[in-house]
PASEBA-1860 file (N, C-alpha, C; in nm, 3 decimals):
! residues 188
1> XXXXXXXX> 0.084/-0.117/0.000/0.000/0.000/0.000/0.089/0.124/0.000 ~ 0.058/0.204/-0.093/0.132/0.324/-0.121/0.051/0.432/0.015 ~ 0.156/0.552/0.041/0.088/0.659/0.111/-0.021/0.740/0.081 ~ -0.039/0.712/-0.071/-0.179/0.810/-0.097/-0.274/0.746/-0.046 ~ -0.263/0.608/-0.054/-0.361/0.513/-0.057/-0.423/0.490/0.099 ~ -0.296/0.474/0.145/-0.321/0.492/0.324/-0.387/0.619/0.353 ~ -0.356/0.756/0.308/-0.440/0.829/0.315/-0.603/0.884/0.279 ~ -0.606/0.783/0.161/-0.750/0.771/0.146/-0.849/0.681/0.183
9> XXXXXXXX> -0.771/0.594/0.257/-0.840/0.481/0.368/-0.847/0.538/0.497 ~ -0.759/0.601/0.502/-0.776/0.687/0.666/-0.896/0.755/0.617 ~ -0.876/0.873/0.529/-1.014/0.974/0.509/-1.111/0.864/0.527 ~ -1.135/0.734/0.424/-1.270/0.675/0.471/-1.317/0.654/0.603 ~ -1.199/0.607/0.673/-1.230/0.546/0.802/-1.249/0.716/0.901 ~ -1.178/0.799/0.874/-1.241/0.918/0.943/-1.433/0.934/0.918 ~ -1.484/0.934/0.794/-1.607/0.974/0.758/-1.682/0.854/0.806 ~ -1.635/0.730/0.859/-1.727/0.670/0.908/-1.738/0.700/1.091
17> XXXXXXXX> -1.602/0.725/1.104/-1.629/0.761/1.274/-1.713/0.876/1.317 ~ -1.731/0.971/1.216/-1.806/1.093/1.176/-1.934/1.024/1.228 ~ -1.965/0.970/1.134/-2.124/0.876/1.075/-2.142/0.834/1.241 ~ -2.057/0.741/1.323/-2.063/0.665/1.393/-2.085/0.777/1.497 ~ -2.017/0.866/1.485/-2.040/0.963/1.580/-2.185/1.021/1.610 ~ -2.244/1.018/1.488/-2.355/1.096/1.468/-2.489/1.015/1.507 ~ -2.439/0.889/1.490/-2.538/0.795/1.578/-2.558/0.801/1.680 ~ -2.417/0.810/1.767/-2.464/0.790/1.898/-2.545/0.950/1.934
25> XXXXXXXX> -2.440/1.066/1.912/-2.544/1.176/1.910/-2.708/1.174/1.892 ~ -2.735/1.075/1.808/-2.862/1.065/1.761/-2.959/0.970/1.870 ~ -2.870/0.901/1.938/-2.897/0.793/2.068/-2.951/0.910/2.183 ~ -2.819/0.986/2.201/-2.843/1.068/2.332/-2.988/1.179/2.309 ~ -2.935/1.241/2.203/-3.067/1.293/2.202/-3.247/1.240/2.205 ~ -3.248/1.149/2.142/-3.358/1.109/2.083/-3.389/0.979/2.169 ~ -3.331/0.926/2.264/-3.329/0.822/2.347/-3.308/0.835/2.497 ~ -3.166/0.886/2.493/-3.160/0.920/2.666/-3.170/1.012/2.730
33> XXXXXXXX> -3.202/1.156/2.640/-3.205/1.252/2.712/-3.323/1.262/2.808 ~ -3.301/1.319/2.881/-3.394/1.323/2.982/-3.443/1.230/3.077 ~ -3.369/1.073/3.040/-3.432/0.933/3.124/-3.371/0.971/3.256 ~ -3.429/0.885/3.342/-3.345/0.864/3.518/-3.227/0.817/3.471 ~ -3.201/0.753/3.378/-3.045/0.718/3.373/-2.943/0.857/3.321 ~ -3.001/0.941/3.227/-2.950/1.043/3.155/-2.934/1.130/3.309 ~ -3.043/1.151/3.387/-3.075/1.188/3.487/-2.915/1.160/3.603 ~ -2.933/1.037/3.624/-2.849/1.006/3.725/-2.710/1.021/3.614
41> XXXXXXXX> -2.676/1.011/3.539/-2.547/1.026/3.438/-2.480/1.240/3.485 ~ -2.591/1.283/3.463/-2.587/1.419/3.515/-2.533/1.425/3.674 ~ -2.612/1.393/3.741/-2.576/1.398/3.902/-2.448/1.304/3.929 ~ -2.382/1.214/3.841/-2.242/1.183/3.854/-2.155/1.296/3.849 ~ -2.192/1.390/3.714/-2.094/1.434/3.675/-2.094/1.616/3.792 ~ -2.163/1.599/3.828/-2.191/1.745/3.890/-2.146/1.675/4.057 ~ -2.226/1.593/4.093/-2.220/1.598/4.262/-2.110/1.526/4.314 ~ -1.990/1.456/4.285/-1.861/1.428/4.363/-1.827/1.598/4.347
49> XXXXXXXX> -1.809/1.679/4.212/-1.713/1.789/4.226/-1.774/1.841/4.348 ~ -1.897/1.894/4.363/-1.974/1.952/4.519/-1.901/1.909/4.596 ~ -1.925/1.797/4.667/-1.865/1.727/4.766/-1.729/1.741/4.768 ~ -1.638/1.762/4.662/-1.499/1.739/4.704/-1.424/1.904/4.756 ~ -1.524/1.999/4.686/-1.531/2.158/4.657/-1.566/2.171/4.848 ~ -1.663/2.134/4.880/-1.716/2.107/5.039/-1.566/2.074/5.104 ~ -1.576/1.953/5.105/-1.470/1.861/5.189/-1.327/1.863/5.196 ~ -1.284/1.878/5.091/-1.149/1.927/5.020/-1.024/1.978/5.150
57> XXXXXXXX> -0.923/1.925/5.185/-0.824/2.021/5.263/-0.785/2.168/5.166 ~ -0.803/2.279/5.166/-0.777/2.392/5.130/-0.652/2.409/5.085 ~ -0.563/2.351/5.159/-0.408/2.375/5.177/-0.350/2.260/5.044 ~ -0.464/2.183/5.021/-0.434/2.081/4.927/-0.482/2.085/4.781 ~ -0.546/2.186/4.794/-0.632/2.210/4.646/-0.555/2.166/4.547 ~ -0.455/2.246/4.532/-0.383/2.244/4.392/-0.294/2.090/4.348 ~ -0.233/2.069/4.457/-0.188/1.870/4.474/-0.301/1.783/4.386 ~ -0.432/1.858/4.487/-0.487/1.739/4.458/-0.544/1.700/4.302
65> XXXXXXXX> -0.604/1.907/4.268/-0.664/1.915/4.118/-0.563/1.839/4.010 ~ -0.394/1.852/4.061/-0.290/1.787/3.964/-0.319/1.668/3.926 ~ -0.323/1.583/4.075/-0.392/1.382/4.080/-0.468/1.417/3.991 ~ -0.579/1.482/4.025/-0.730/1.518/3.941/-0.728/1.442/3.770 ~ -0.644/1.552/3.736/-0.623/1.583/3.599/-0.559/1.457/3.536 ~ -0.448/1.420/3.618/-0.363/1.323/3.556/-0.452/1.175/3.560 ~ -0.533/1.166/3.637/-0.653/1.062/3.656/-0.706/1.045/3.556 ~ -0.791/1.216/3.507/-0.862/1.221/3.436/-0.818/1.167/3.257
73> XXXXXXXX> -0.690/1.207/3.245/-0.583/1.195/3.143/-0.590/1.052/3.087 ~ -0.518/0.972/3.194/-0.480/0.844/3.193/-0.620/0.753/3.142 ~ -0.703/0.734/3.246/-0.850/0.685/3.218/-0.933/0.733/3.075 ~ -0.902/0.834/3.037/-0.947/0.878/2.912/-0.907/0.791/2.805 ~ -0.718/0.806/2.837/-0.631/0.740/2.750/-0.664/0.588/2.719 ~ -0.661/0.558/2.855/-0.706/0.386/2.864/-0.837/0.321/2.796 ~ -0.938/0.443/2.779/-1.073/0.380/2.716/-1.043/0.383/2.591 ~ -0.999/0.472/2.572/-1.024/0.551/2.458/-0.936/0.447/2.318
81> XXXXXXXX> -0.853/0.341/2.413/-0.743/0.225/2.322/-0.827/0.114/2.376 ~ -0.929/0.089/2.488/-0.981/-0.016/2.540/-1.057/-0.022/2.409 ~ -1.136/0.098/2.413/-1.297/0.073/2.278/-1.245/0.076/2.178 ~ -1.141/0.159/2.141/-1.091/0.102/1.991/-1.084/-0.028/1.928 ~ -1.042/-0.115/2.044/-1.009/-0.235/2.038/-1.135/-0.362/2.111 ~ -1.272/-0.255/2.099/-1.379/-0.336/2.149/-1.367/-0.401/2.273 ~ -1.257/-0.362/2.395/-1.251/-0.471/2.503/-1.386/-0.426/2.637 ~ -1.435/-0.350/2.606/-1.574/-0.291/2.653/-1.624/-0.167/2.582
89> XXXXXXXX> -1.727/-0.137/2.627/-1.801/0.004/2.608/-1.931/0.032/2.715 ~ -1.961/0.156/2.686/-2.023/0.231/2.724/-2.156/0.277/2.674 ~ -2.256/0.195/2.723/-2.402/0.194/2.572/-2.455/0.344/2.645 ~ -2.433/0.408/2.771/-2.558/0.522/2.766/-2.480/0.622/2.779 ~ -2.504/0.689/2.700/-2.410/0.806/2.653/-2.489/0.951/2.726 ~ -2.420/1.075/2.759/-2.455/1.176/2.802/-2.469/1.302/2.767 ~ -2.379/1.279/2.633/-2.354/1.447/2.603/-2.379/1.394/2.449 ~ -2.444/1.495/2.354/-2.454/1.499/2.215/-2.341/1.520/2.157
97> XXXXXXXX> -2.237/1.598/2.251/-2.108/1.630/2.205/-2.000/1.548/2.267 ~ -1.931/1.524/2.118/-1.857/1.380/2.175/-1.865/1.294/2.284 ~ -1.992/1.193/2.273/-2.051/1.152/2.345/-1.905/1.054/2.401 ~ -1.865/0.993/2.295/-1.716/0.878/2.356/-1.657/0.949/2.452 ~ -1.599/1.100/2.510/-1.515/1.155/2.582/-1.608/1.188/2.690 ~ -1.697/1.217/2.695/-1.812/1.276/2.791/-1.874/1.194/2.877 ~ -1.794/1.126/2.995/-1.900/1.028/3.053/-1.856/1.080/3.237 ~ -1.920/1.035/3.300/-1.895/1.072/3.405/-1.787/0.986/3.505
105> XXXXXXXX> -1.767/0.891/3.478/-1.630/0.815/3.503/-1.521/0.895/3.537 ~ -1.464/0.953/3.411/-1.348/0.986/3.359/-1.346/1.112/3.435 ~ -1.452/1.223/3.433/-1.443/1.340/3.471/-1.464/1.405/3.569 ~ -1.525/1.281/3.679/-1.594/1.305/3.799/-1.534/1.217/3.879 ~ -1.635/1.068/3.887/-1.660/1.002/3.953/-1.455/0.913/4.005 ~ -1.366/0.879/3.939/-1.294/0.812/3.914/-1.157/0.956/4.003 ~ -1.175/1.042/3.959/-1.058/1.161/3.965/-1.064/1.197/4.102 ~ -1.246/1.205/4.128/-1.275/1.323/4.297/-1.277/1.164/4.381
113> XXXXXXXX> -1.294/1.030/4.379/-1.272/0.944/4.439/-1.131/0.939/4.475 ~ -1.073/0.896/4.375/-0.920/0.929/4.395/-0.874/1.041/4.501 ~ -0.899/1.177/4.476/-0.873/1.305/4.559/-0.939/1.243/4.689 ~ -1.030/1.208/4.731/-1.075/1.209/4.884/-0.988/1.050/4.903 ~ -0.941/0.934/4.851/-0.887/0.840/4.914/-0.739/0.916/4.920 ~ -0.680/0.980/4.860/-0.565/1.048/4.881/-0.565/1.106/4.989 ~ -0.683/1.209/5.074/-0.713/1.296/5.171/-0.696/1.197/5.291 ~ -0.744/1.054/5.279/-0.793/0.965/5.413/-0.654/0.904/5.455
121> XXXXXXXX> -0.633/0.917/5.557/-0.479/0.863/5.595/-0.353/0.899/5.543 ~ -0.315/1.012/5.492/-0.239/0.994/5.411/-0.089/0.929/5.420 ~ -0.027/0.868/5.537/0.069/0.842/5.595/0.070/0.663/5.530 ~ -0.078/0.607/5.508/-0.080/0.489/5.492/-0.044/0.436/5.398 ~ -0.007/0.323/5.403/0.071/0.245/5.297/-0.005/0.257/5.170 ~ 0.044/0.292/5.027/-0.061/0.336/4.905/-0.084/0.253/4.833 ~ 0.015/0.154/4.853/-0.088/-0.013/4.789/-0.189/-0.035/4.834 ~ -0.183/-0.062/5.047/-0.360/-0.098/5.025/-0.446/-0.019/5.035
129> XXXXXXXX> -0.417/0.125/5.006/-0.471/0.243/5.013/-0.551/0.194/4.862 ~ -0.465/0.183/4.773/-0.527/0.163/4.678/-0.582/0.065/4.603 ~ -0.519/-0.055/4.685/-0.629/-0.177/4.647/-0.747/-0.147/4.717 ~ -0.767/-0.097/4.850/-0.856/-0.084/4.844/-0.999/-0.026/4.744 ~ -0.921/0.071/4.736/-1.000/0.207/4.622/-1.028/0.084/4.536 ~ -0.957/0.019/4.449/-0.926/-0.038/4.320/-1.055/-0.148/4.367 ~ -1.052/-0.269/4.482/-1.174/-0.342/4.461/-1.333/-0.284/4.469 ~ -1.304/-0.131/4.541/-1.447/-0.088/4.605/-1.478/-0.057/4.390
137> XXXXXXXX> -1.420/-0.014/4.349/-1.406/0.055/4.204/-1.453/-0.064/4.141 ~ -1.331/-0.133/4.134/-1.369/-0.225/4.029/-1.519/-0.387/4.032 ~ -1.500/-0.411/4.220/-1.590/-0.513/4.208/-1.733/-0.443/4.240 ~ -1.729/-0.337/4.283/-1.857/-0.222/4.310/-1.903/-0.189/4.256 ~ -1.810/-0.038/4.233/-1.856/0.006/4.101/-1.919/-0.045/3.988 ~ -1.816/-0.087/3.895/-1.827/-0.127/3.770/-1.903/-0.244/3.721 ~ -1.920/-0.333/3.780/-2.076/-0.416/3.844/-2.174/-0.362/3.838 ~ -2.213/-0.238/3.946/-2.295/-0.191/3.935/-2.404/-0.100/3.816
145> XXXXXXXX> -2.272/-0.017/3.783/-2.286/0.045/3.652/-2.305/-0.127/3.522 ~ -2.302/-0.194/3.562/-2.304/-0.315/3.413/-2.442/-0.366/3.479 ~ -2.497/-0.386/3.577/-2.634/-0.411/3.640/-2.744/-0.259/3.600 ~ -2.699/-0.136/3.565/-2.802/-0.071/3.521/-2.764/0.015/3.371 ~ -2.690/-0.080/3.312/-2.651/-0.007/3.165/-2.570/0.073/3.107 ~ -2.515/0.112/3.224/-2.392/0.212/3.152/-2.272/0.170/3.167 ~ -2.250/0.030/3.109/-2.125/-0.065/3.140/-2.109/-0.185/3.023 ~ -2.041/-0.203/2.953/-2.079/-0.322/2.947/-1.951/-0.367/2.920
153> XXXXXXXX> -1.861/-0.519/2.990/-1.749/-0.507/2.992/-1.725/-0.664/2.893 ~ -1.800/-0.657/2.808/-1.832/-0.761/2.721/-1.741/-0.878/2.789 ~ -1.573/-0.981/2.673/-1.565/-1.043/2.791/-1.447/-1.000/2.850 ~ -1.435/-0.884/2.920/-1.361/-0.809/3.021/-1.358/-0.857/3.160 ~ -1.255/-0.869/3.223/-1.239/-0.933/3.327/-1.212/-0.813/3.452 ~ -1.334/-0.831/3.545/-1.331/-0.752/3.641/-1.212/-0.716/3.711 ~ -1.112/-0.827/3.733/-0.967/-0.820/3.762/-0.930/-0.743/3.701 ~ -0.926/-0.741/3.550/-0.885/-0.653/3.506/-0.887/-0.515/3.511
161> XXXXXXXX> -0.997/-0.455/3.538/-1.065/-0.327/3.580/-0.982/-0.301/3.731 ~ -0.961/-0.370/3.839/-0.918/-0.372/3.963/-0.754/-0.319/3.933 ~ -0.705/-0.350/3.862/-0.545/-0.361/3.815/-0.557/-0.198/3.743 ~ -0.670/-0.166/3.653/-0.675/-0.036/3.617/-0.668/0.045/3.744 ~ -0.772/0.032/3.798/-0.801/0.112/3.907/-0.682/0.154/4.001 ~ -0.607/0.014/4.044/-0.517/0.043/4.128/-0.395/0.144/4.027 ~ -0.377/0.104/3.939/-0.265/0.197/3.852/-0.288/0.359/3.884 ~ -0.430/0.379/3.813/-0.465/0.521/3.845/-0.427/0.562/3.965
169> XXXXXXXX> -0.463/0.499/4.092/-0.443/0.543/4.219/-0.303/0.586/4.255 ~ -0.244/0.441/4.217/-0.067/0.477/4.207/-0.038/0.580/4.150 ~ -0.057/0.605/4.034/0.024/0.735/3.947/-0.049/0.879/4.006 ~ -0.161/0.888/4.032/-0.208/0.974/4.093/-0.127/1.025/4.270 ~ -0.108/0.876/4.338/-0.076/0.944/4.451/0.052/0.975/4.430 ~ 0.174/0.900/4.360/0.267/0.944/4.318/0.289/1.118/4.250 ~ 0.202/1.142/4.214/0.198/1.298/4.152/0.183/1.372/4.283 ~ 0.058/1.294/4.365/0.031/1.406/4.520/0.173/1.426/4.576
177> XXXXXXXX> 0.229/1.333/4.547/0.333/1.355/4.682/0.454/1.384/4.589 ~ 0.502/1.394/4.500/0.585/1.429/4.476/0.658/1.615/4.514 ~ 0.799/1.572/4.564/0.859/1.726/4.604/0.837/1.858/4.513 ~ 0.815/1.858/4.412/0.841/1.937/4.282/0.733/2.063/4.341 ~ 0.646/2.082/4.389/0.568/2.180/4.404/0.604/2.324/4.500 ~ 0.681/2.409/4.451/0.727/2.513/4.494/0.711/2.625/4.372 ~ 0.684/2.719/4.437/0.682/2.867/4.322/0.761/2.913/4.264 ~ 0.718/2.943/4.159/0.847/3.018/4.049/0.875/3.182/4.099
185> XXXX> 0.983/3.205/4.185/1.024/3.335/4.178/1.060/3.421/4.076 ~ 1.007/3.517/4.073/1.101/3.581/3.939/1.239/3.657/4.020 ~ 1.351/3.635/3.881/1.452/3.660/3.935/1.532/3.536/3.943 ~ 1.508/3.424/3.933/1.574/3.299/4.044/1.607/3.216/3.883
END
């Protein structure tokens, strides 16, 4: 296969993810908007930030928004090569706009969990800090969410999800605690 050629198979395969895109858009709108699930999909994505905005150590904000982000990053990253490769998905979608990036997992639920198990003990050992996190996540959670539809981990192995979970936690608390956080003087 020559490079033009690869390039005009990519363009196809772009105009179908388009298409594909436009389906699910066509799902959220015309299907879930407005259900108790669309419903409760909303109150994921809004009520941990409350709670963590509430609860939050002050002195820790910025540590923690860093975990936050890099949570948010990673887990994005990880679906985003999981569904490429069909090893699960996500049938109830939330947002008309790029419904694949828009779920409450990634942006809420997974990042401000993380931030408050970071807050609880922090002296404690961060393996079972985070196995813990990782089974409440993976045999809890993600169960749960596959018992009311917004899961489906086709044949995905819950272990597997547990091993995600704990990673996130690791690289996240690893970012909390790392020395690097001091101000840039000017001058210096």
């Amino acid at each position: 296969m020559t490079v033009e050629q690869g390039l005009e198979l990519s363009e196809k395969a772009a105009l179908k993810l388009m298409e594909a895109n436009q389906m699910l858009t066509d799902a959220v709108i015309h299907a879930f908007l407005f259900t108790w699930q669309w419903w409760l999909g909303i109150i994921l994505f809004i009520l941990p930030w409350l709670l963590w905005i509430l609860f939050r150590p002050k002195k820790s904000t910025g540590r923690l928004l860093g975990s936050a982000f890099l949570t948010m990053t990673l887990s994005l990253l990880i679906d985003l090569i999981a569904q490429s490769y069909g090893f699960w998905s996500y049938p109830m979608k939330f947002s008309p706009i790029s419904p694949i990036l828009f779920l409450p997992y990634h942006l809420a639920l997974v990042p401000v969990a993380i931030m408050f198990v970071l807050q609880i003990k922090p002296q404690a050992n961060p393996f079972l800090k985070g196995s813990i996190f990782a089974a409440f996540a993976a045999f809890g959670g993600m169960n749960l969410f596959k018992a009311i539809g917004f899961y489906n981990p086709k044949n995905w192995s819950t272990l597997y999800d547990f091993f995600i979970f704990l990673f996130l936690f690791l690289c996240s608390y690893w970012l909390f605690n790392i020395k690097g956080y001091e101000k840039i003087n000017q001058g210096e």
